[in-house]
ZAMI-784615 format. One record per atom (N, C-alpha, C, O): x, y, z. Coordinates in steps of 0.02 Angstrom, whole numbers, plus 32768, in hexadecimal, padded with zeros to 4 digits. Atoms other than C-alpha are relative to their C-alpha. Layout:
% ZAMI-784615
XYZ...
***
This chain:
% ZAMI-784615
7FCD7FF480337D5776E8884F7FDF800E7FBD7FFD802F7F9280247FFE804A7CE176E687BA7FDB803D80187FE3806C7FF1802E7FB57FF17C7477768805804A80457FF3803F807C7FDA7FCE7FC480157D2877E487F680167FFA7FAD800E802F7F8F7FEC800380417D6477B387447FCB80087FE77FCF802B7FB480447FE180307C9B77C0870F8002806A80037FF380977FDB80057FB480067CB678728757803480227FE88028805D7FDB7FB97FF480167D5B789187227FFA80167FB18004804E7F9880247FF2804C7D1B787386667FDE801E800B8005804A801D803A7FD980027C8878D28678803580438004803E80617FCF7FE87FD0800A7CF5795D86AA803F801C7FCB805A80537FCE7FCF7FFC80217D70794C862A7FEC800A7FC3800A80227F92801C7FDC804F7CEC795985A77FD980467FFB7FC180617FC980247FBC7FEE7CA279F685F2804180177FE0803E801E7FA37FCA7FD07FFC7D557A4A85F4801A7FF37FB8804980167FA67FE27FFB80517D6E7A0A85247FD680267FD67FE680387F9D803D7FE080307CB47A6384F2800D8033801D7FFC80647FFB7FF27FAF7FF47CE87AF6854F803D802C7FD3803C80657FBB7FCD7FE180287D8F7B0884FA7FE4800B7FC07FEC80417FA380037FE2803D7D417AED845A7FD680407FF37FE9806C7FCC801E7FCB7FF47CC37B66847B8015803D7FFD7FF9806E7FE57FE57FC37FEE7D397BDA84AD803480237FC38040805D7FB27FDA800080577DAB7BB684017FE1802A7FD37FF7805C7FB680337FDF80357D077BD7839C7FFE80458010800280677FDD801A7FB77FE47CE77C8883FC803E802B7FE68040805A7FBF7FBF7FC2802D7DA37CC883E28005801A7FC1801380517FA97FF97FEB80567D967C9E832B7FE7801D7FFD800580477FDC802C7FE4801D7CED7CFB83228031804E7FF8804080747FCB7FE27FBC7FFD7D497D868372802E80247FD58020805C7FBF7FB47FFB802F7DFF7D8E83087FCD800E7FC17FCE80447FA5800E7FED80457D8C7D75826C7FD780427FE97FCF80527FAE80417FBD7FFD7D077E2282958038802D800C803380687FFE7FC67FC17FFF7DBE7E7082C3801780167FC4802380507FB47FDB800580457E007E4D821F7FD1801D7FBE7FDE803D7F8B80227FE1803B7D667E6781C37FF1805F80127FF480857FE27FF57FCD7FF77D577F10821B803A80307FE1802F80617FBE7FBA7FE2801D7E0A7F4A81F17FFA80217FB57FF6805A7F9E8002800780447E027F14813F7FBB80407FF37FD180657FC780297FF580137D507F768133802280547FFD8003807E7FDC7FF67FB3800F7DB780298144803F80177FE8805B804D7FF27FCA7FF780367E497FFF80C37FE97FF37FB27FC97FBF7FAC7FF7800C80267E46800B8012802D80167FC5805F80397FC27FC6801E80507E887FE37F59800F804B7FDC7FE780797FD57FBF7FBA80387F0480727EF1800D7FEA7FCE80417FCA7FCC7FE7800B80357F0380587E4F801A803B7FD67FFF80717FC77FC97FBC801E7F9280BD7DF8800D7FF67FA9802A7FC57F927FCE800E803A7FBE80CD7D4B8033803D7FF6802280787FF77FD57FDA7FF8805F81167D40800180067F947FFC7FD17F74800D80128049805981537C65805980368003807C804980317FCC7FD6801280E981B87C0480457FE780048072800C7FF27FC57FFD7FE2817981597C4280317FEE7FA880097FE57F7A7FD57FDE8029820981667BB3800E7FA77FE4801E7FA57FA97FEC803A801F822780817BA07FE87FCB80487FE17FD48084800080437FD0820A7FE47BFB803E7FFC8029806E802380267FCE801E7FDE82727F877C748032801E80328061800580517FD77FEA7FAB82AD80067CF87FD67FE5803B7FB17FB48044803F80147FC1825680077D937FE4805F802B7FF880988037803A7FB87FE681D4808D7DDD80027FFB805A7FE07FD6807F7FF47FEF7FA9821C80D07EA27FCC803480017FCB806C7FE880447FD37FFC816781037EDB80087FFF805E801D7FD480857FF97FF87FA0815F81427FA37FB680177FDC7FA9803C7FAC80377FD37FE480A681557FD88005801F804280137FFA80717FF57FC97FC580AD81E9805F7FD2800780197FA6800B7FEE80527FF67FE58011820080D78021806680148052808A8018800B7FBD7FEB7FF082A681038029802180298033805D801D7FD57FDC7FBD805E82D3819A804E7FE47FDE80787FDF800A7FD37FF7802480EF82B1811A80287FAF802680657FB2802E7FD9804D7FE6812981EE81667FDC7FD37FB77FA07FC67FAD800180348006813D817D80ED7FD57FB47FF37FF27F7F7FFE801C802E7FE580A8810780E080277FD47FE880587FCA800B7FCF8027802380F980848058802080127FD9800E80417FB67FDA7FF6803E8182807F7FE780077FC67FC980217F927FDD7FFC802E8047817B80197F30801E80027FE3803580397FD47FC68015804581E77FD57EB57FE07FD87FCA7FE17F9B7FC580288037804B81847FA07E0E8033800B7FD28052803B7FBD7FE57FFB805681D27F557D7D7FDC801F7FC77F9E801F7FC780357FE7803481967FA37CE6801C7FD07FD280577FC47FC47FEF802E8030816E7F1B7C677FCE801F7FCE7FBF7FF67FA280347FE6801B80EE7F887C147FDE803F80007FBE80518032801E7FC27FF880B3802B7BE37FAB801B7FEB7F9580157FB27FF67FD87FBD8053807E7C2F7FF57FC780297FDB7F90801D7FEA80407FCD807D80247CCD7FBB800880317FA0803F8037803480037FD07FEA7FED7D5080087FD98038801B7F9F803B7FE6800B7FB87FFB7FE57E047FCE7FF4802F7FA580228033803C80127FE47F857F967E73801E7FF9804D804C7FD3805F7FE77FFD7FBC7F927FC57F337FD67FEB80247F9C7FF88015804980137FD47F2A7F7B7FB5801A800780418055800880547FEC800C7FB77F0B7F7C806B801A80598009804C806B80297FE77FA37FE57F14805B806D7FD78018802C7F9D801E8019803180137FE07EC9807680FD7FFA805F8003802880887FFE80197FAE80167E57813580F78028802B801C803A802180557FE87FC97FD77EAC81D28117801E80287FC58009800F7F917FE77FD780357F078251809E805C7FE07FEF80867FD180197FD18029801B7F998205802C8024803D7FCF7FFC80667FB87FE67FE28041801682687FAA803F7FC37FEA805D7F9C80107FDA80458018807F81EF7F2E803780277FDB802A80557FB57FC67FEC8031812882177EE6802F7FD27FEE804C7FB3801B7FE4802E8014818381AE7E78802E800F7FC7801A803C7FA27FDF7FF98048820C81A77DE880167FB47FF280127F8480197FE880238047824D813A7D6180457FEA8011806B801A80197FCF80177FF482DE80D17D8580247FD67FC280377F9D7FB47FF6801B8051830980B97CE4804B7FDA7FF2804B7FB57FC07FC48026800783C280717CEE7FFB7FD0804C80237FA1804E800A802D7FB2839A80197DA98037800E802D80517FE380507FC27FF77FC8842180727E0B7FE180098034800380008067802080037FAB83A080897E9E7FF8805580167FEE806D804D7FE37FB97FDF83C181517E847FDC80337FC37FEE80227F8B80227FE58025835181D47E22805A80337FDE807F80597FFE7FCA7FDA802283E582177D9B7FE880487FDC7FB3804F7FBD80027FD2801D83F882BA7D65804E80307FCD808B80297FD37FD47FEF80488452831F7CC88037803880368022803F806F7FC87FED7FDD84EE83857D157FDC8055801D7FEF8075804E802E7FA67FDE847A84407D347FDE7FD080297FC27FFB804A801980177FCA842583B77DB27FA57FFB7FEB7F7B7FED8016803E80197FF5837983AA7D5380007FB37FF080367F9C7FDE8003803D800D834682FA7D3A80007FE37FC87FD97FF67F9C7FEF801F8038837B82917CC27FC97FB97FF67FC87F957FC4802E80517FFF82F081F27CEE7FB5801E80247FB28039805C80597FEE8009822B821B7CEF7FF48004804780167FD98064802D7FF27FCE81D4824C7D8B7FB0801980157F8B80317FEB803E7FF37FFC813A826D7DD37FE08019803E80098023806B80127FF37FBC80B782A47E697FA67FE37FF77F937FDB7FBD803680188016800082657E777FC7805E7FF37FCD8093801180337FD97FF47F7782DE7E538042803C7FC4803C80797FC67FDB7FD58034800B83287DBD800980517FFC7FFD807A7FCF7FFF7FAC7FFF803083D17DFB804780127FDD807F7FFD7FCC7FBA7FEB8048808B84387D958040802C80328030805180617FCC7FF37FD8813284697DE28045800E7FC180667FE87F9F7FBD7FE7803281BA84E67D7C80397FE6802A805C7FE57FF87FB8800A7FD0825784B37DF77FE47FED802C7FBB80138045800380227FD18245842B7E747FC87FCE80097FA67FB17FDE802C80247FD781E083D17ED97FA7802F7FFF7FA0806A801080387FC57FE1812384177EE27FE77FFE80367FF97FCC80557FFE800E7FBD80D584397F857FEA7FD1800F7FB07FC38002803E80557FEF809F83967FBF7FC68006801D7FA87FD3802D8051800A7FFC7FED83F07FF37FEA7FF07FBE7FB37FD47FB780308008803B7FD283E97F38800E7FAB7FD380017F977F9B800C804F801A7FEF832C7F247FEF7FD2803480027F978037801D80347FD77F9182F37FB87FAF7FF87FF17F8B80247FD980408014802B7EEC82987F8F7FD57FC780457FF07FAB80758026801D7FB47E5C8242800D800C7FB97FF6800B7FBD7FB8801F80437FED7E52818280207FC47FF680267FC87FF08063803880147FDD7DAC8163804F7FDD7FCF7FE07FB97FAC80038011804280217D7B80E57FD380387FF47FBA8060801D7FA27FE8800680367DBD808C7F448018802B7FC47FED80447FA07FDB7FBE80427E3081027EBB801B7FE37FE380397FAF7FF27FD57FFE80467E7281097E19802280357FF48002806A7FF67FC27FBD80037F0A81837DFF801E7FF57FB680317FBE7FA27FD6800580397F5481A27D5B8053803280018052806D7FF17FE07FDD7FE97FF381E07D80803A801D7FA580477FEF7F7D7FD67FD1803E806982607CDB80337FF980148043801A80457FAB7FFA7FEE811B82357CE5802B80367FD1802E80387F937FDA7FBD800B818A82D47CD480407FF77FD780757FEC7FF67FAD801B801E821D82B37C42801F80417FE8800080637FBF7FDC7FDF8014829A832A7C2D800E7FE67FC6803680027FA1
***
């Protein structure tokens, strides 16, 4: 009876240094995943300048290249010029378009001929007589860390 409970323990402390063993190994793994990941995203720093007063809010869509959507933002503006700090962009080609939400209806307003009445913008500030410009000329690389100064457009 003592020769089974001596072996019993014995095997019961094998099967607790294996688990931990096996604990320590996942973490190594999860943490070389994570540090991997992280090693092919980075930081967007934006300053959005020109805008017309404080206290609206700035509806910014960043767009990747094949025209989806990456994120969409809502900054308060408590300060001009406003500075926007993005992290976690992971490499590939980006264009940014954003306006001025200057009363907070959630809706870019415009004067009754339909141009805009609240500041807008595109990254990389192409100049555009009527509309939208093509979004090849406000797409820009992510491959390391950027600084964007972005010209807001006031009618």
């Amino acid at each position: 009876m003592l020769t089974v409970k001596k072996t019993l323990h014995h095997l019961l402390t094998r099967i607790k240094l294996i688990m931990k063993k096996l604990l320590v190994g996942m973490g190594l793994v999860i943490t070389c995943i994570t540090a991997s990941a992280q090693l092919d995203t980075f930081i967007l720093d934006v300053v959005v300048e020109n805008l017309n007063a404080t206290g609206g809010n700035i509806r910014m869509e960043i767009v990747k290249s094949d025209g989806d959507v990456y994120k969409a933002l809502k900054v308060h503006v408590f300060e001009l010029p406003t500075k926007i700090k993005i992290d976690s962009i992971p490499k590939g080609e980006y264009g940014i378009r954003y306006f001025y939400d200057e009363n907070k209806n959630q809706k870019m307003d415009s004067y009754w001929v339909g141009i805009p009445s609240e500041g807008y913008g595109f990254s990389n500030n192409p100049y555009s007589k009527f509309g939208e410009p093509a979004f090849e000329k406000t797409l820009f690389l992510m491959d390391k860390d950027k600084a964007l100064t972005l010209e807001t457009v006031n009618w």
